[in-house]
C-alpha positions in Angstrom: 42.6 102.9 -142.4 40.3 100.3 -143.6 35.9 100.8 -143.4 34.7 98.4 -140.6 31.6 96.4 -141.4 28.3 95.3 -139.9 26.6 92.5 -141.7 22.9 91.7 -140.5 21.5 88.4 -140.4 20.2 85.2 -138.0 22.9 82.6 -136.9 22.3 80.1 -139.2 22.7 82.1 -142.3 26.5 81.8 -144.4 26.3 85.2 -145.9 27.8 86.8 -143.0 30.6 84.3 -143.0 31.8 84.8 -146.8 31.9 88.5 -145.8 34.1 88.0 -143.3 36.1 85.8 -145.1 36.0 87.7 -148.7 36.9 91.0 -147.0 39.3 90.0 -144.9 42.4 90.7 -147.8 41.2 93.8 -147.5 41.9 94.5 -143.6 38.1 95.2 -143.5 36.8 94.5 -139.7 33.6 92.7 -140.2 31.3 92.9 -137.2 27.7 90.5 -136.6 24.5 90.6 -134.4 25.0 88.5 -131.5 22.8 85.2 -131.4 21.2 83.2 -128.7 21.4 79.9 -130.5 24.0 77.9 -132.6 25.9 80.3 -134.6 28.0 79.9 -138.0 29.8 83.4 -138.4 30.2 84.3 -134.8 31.9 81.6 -134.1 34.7 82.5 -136.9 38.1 83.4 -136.1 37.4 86.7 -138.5 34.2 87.8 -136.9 35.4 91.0 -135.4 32.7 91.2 -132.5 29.1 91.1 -132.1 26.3 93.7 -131.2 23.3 92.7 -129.1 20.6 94.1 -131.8 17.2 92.2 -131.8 16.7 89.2 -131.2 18.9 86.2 -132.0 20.1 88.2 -135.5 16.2 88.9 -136.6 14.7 92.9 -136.0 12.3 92.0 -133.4 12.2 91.3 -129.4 12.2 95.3 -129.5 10.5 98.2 -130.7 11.8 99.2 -134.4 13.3 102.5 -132.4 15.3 100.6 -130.2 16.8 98.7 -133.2 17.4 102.2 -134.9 19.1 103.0 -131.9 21.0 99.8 -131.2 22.3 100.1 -135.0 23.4 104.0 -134.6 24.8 103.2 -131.4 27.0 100.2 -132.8 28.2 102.9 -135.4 29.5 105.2 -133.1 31.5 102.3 -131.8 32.6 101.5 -135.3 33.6 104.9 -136.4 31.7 107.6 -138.8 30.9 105.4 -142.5 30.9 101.7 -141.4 29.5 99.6 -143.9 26.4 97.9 -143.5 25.1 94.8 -145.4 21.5 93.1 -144.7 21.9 89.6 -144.9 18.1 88.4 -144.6 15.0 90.1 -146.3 13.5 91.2 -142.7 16.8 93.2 -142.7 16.8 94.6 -146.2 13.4 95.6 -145.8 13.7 97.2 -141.7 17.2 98.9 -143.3 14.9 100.6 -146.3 12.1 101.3 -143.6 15.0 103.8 -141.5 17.0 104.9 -144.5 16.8 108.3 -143.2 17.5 108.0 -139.8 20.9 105.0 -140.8 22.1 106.6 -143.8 23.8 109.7 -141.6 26.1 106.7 -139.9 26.5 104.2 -142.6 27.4 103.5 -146.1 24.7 101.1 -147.4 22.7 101.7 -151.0 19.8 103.2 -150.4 16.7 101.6 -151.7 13.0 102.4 -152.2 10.9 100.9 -149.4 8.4 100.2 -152.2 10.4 98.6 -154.1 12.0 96.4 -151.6 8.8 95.4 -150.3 7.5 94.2 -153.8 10.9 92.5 -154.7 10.9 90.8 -151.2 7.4 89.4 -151.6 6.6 86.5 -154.6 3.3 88.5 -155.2 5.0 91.7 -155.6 7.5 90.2 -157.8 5.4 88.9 -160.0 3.1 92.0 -160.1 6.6 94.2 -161.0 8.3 91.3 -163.3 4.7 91.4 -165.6 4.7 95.5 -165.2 8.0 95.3 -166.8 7.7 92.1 -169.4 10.2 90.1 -167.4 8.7 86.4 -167.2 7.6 84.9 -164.2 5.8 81.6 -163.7 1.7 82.0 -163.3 0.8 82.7 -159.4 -2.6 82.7 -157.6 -3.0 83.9 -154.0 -5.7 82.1 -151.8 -6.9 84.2 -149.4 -8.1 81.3 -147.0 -8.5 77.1 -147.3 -11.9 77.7 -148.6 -10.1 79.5 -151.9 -7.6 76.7 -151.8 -10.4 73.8 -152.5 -12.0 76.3 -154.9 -8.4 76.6 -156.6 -7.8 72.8 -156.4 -10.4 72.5 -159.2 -9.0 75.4 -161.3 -5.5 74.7 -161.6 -3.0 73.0 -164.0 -0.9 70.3 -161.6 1.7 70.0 -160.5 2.0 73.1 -158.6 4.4 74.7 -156.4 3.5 76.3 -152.2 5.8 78.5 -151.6 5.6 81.5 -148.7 4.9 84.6 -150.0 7.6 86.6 -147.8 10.1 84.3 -146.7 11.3 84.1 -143.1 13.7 82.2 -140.9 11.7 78.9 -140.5 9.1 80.1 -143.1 10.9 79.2 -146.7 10.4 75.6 -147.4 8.7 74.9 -150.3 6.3 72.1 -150.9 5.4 70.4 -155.1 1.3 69.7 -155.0 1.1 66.8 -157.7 -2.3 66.5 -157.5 -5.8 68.6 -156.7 -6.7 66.1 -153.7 -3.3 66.9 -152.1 -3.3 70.9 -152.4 -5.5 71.5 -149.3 -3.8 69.2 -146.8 0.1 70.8 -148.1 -1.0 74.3 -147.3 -2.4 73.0 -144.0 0.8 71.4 -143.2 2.2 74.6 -144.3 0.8 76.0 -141.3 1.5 79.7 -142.4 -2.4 80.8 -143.8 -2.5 84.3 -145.9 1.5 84.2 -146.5 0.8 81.0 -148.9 1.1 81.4 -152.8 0.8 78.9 -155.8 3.1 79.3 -158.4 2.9 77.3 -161.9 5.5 74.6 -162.2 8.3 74.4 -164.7 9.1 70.9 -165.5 12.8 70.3 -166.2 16.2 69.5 -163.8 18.0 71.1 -161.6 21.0 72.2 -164.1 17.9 74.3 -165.5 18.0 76.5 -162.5 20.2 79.4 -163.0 21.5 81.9 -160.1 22.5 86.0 -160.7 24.2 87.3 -158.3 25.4 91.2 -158.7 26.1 94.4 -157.4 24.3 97.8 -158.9 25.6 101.0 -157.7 23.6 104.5 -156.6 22.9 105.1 -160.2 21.4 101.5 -161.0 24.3 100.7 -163.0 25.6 97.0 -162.5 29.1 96.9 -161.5 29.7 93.5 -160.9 27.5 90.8 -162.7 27.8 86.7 -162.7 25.7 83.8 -163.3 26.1 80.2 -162.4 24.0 76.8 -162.0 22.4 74.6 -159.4 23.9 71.4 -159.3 22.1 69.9 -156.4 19.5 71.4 -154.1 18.2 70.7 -150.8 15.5 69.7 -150.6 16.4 67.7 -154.2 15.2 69.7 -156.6 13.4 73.2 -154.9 15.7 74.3 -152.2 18.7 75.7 -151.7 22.2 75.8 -153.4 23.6 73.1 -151.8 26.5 72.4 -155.1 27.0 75.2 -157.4 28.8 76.3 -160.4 29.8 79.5 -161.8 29.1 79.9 -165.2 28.4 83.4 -167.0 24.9 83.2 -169.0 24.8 86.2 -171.4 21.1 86.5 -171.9 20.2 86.1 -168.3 22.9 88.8 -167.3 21.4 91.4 -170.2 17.4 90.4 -168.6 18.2 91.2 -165.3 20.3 94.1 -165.9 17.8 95.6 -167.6 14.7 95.0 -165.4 16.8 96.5 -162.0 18.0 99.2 -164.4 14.3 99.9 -165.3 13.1 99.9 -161.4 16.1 101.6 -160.0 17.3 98.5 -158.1 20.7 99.5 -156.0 23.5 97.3 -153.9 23.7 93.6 -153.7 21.1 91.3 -155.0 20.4 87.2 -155.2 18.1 86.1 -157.9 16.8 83.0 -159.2 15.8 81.6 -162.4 14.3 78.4 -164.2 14.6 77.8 -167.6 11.4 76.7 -169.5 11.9 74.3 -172.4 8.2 74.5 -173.3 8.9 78.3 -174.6 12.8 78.4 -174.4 12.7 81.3 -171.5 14.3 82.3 -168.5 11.4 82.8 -165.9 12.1 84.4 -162.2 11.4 82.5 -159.7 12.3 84.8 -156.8 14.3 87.9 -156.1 16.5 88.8 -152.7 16.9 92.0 -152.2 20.0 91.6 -150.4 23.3 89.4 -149.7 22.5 85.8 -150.7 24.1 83.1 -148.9 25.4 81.2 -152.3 27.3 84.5 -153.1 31.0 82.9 -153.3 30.1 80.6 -156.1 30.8 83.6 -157.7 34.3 84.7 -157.4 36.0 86.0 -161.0 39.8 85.1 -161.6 40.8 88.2 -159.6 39.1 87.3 -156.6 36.1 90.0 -157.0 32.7 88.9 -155.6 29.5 91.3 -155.0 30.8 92.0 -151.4 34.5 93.2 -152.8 32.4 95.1 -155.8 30.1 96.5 -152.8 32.4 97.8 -150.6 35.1 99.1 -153.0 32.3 101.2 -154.4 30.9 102.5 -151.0 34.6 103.2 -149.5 35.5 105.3 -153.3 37.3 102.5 -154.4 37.3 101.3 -158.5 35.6 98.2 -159.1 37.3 96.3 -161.9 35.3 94.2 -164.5 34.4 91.0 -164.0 36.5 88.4 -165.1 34.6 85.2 -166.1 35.7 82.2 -164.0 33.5 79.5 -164.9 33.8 76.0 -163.3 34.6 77.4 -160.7 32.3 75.1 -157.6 31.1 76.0 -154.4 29.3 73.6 -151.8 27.1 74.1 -148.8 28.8 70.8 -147.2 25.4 69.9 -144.7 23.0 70.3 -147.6 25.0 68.5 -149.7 25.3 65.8 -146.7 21.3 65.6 -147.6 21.3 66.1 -150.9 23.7 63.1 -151.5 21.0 61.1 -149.4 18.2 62.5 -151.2 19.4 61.7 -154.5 20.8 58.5 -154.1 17.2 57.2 -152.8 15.5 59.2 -155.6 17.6 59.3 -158.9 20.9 56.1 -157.8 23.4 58.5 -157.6 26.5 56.5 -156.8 29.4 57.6 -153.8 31.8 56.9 -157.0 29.6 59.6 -159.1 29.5 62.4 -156.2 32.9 62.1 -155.3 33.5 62.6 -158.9 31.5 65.4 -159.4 33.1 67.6 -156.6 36.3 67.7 -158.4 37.8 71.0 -158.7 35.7 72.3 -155.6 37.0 75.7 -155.0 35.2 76.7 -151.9 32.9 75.1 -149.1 31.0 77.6 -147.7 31.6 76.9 -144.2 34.8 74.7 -144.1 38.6 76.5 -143.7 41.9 74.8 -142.6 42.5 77.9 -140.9 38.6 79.1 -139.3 37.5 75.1 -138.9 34.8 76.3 -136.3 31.9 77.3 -138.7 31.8 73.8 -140.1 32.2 72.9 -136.5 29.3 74.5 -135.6 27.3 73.5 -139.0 27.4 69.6 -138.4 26.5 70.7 -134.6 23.1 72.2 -136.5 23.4 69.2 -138.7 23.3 66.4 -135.7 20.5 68.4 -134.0 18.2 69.1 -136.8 18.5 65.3 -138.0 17.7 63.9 -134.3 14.6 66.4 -133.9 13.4 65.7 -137.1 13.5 61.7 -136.3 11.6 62.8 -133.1 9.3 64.9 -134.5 8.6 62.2 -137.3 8.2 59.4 -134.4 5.4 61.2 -132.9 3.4 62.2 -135.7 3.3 58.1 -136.3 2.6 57.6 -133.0 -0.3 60.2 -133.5 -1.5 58.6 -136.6 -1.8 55.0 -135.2 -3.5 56.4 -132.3 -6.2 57.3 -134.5 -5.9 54.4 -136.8 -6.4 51.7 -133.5 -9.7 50.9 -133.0 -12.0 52.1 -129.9 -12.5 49.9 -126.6 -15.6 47.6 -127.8 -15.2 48.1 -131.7 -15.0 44.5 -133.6 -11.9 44.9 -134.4 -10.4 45.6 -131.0 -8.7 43.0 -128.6 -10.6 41.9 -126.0 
């Protein structure tokens, strides 16, 4: 009898989905959290059912012992030993938090809370990753706007805003190119205290490199792969939005070592930018959890870090890895944008992106057989783009307010 499996995560997240769908050879059950908006995973022919934890796939809306109690009472549905995966860093980090009281019903690596909490936040990364010599761009942490204007004089532009603990609705990122322009970015930002600047790294996207692995309970990597960002969205500083696998030997024996030296355990995303100015590979971020680019890495026998996961938790044998590079991978609505984005910004023809998804492998929502996700993705999609035209038409209609002259000024109409 196969281990049944709860992944944790909001609705708009893919992770989930590649679970379902990477396990499912396996006969694996994989179970979700049931969402009140738009939903990718649950809506997939191979999402087993849903459990009402939190709210709409995030660990609030109730009391953390209610959530305990939701999970351990969704395990006693599932059967002793279920798997359990976070799929967002509020989950890895509430999962860590309740170790003691989950681990009796589920399989899930266990993970220092202190150590999840300083990979989950770009301050405590960077505070581990110069601990341990691993290089990491230059940060500074305002504390309020008045240390922003202060920093605006001290600092080498451009610069990147990024949140300091990401959450749903909290990750963009926003390039400062100039001192006048850092204040009124954080404002827009709207998220004081969890604001950090981090040193820019001047280069292209193919410089940005992905790790993706699995480490078992005694920190040894199992399963390790690497691969490039071909396109992001937003261009440049977002998300994966076309990938390709490619195995990066130094940037596999870096990481390796720093999770080894910190005791790092189960699934982890990581991201790296390569600096031409000193020819190294700096972290950008670590995810202490599933990330939602994982099937860009598949090898040539179909393992991934949820197959290397689970085979270890359920005392199976993982097999090496074995290399499949080229292999491509696309995140089909931000590549929608991305095509936009770099066709206004760098020409990129329709004759030179339809070119460059040849030999796509995998979209990470689209399936002959389980159309609904990508469904429900261009449903997201639609919505987003029609809000965000609204939202951009009253912010003009805002600024033009301000801009029209007052009743009696010279330059008003009589």
């Amino acid at each position: 009898m196969t281990v049944p499996v709860l992944v944790l995560a909001p609705p708009r997240f893919i992770g989930p989905l590649g679970v379902m769908r990477s396990l499912r050879p396996f006969g694996a059950r994989v179970y979700a959290l049931s969402h009140e908006s738009i939903s990718i995973a649950n809506s997939s022919r191979f999402c087993a059912g849903t459990f009402a934890i939190g709210r709409d796939g995030r660990p609030l809306g109730q009391s953390e012992a209610e959530i305990v109690s939701g999970l351990l009472g969704a395990a006693e549905r599932l059967g002793p030993g279920a798997v359990l995966i976070a799929g967002s860093d509020e989950w890895s980090v509430f999962v860590s938090a309740h170790a003691a009281a989950l681990a009796p019903a589920f399989r899930f690596p266990v993970v220092d809370l202190t150590l999840i909490d300083a990979l989950a936040s770009k301050a405590g990364l960077n505070a581990l990753a110069t601990q341990h010599g691993l290089p990491t761009p230059r940060i500074a942490v305002p504390a309020d706007r008045d240390e922003v204007e202060r920093l605006a004089a001290e600092l080498e532009f451009p610069v990147m805003l990024k949140p300091i603990l990401s959450r749903p609705g909290r990750q963009g990122l926003t390039l400062v190119r100039e001192p006048a322009a850092l204040l009124p970015a954080y404002r827009e930002m709207d998220d004081d205290g969890n604001i950090l600047c981090q040193e820019f790294i001047p280069g292209t996207d193919q410089d940005v490199w992905i790790f993706n692995g699995y480490f078992d309970a005694e920190s040894n990597c199992l399963a390790a792969f690497t691969g490039q960002k071909i396109r992001q969205h937003p261009a440049h500083q977002g998300l994966c939005a076309f990938g390709v696998s490619r195995q990066n030997q130094e940037v596999i024996e870096i990481t390796v070592d720093f999770l080894k030296r910190v005791g790092y355990r189960g699934v982890v995303d990581i991201g790296y930018r390569y600096d031409r100015r000193d020819g190294r590979y700096k972290v950008l971020d670590i995810n202490p959890r599933l990330g939602g680019a994982f099937r860009i890495f598949v090898d040539r026998n179909g393992l991934d870090v949820v197959r290397a996961m689970y085979l270890d938790l359920t005392g199976g044998s993982v097999p090496p890895v074995v290399p499949h590079d080229g292999r491509k991978w696309m995140l089909e609505a931000g590549e929608l944008l991305a095509y936009r984005h770099y066709k206004r910004d760098e020409g990129l023809t329709l004759r030179s992106w339809l070119r460059s998804l040849h030999g796509l492998a995998e979209g990470a929502t689209w399936s002959p057989t389980d159309p609904r996700p990508f469904a429900n993705a261009m449903r997201i999609l639609v919505a987003d783009t029609f809000a965000g035209r609204r939202a951009a038409a009253t912010r003009s209609s805002r600024l033009h307010a301000r801009q029209a002259p007052a009743p009696g000024h010279p330059g008003s109409r009589p």
